[in-house]
ZADO-1210 file (C-alpha; in nm, 4 decimals, padded with zeros to 6 digits):
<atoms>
<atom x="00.3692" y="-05.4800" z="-09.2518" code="UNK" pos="1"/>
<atom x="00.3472" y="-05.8291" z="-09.0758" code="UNK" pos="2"/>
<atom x="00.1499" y="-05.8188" z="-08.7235" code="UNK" pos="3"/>
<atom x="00.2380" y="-06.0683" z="-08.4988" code="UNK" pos="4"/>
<atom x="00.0104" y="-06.1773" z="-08.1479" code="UNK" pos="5"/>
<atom x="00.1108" y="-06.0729" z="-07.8331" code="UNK" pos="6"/>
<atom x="00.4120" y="-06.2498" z="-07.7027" code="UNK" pos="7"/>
<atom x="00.3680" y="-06.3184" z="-07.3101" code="UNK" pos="8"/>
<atom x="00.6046" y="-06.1124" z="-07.0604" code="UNK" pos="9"/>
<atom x="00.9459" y="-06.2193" z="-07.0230" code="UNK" pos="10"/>
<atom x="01.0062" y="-06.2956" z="-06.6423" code="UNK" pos="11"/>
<atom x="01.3275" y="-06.2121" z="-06.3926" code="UNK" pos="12"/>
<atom x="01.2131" y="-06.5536" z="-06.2279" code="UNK" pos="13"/>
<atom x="01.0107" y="-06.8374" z="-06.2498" code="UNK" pos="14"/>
<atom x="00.8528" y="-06.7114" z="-05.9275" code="UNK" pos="15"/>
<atom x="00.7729" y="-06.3719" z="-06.0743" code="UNK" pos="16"/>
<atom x="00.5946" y="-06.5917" z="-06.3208" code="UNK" pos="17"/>
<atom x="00.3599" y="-06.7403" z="-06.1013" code="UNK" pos="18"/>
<atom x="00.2640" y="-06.4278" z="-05.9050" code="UNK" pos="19"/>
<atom x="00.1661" y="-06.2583" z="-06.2137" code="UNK" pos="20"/>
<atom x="-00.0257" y="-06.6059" z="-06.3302" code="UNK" pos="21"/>
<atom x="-00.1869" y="-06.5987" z="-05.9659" code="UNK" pos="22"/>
<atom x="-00.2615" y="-06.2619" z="-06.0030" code="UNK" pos="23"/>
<atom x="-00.4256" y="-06.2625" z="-06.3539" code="UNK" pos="24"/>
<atom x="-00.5613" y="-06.6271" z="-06.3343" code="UNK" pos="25"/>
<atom x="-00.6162" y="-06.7064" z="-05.9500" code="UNK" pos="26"/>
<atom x="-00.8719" y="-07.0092" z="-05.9955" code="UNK" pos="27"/>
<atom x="-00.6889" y="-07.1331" z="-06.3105" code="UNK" pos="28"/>
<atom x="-00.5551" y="-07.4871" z="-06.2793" code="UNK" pos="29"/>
<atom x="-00.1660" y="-07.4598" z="-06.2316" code="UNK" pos="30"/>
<atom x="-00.0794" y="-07.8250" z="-06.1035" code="UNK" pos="31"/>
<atom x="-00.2761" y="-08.1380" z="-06.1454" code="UNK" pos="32"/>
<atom x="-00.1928" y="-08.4786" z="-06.0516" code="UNK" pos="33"/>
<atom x="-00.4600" y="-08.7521" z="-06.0955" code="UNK" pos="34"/>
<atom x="-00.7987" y="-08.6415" z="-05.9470" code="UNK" pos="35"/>
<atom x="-00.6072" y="-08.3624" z="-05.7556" code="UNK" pos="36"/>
<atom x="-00.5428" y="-08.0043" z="-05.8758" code="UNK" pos="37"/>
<atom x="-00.4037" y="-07.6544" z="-05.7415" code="UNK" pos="38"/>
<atom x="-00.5284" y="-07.3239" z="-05.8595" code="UNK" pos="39"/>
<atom x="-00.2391" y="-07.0987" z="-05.9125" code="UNK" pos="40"/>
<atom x="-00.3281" y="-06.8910" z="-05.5820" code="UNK" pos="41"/>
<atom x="-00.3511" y="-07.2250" z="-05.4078" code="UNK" pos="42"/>
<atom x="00.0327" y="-07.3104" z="-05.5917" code="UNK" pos="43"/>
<atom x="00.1760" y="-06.9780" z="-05.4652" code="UNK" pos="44"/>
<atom x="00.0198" y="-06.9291" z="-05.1231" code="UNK" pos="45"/>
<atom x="00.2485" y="-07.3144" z="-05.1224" code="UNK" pos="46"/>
<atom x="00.5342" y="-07.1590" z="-05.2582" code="UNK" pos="47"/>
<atom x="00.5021" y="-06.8737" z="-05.0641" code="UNK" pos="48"/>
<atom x="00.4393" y="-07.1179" z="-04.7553" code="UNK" pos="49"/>
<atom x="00.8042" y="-07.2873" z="-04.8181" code="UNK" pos="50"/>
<atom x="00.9723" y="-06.9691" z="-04.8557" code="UNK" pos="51"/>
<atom x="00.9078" y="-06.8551" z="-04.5377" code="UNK" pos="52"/>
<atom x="00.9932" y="-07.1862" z="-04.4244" code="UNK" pos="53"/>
<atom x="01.3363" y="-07.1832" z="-04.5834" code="UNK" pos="54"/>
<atom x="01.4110" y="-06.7791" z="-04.4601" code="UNK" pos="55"/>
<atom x="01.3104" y="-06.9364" z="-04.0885" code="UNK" pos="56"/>
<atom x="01.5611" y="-07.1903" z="-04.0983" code="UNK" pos="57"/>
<atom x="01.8392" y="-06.9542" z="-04.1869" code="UNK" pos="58"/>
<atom x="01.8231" y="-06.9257" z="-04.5729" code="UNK" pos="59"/>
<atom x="01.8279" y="-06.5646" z="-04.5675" code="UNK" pos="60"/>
<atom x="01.9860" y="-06.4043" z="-04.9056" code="UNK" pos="61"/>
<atom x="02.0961" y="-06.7665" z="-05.0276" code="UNK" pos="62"/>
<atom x="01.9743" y="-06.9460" z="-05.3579" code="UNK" pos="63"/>
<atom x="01.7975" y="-07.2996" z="-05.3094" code="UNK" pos="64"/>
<atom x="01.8013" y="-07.5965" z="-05.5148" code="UNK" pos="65"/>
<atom x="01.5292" y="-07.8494" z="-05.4690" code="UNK" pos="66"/>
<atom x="01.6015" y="-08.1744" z="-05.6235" code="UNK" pos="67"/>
</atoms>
């Protein structure tokens, strides 16, 4: 019988996928731009940042798009 590696998880959202990247990989590089870089725990305490930007200005229960 054929073995195969681990697949990674399959994710509800993309923002499940960061959490668990930020949770298993905190210091890893997520974004990087030039000289500059995030850490995923530095990406998601941004996201995480926004959100409770957008729920303060009334985007309770709704679905953004950012273009």
């Amino acid at each position: 019988m054929d073995t195969y590696p681990d697949l990674p998880p399959i994710y509800e959202t993309v923002v499940h996928m960061l959490a668990d990247a930020a949770r298993r990989s905190p210091d890893h590089v997520a974004l990087e731009m030039g000289a500059e870089s995030l850490s995923y725990a530095q990406y998601r305490n941004c996201v995480a940042g926004f959100a409770a930007e957008l729920i303060d200005a009334g985007a309770r229960g709704e679905r953004v798009a950012l273009v």
